[in-house]
C-alpha positions as semicolon CSV with decimal commas, in nm:
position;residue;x (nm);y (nm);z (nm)
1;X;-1,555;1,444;0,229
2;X;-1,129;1,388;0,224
3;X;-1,005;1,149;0,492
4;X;-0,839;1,463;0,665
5;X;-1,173;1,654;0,666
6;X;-1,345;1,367;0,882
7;X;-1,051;1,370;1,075
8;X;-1,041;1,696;1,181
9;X;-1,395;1,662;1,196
10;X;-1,376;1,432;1,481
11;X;-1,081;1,603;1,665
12;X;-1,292;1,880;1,705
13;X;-1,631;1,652;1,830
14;X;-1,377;1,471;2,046
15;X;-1,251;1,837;2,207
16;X;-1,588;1,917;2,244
17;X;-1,747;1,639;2,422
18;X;-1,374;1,611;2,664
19;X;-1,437;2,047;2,731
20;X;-1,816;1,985;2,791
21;X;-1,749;1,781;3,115
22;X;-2,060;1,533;3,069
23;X;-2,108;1,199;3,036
24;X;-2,051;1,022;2,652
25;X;-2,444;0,908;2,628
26;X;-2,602;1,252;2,756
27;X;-2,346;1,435;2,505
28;X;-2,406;1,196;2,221
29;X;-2,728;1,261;2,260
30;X;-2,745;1,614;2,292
31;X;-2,527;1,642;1,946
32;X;-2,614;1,359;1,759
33;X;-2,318;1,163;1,751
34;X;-2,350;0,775;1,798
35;X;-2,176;0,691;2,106
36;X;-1,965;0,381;1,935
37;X;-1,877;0,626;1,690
38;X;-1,717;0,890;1,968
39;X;-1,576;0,569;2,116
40;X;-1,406;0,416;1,853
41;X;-1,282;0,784;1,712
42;X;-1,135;0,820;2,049
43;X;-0,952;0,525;1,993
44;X;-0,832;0,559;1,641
45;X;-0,679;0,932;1,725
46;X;-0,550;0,852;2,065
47;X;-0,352;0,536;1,883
């Protein structure tokens, strides 16, 4: 996968779990996404 596919990858996780209203670990959870990972996505895109 391209370094711009993961990225927009993640934008659209990150809209997600932001729209969804719940907390990170219930989310995570609920779509398989490592909470660090979210985390430091968050991070990296907000920077």
């Amino acid at each position: 996968m391209a370094r711009e596919e993961i990225r927009m990858k993640w934008e659209a996780r990150i809209a997600a779990f932001h729209a969804s209203g719940e907390k990170a670990t219930h989310w995570c959870k609920a779509n398989q996404v490592n909470r660090r990972q979210l985390y430091s996505w968050i991070k990296k895109l907000d920077g």
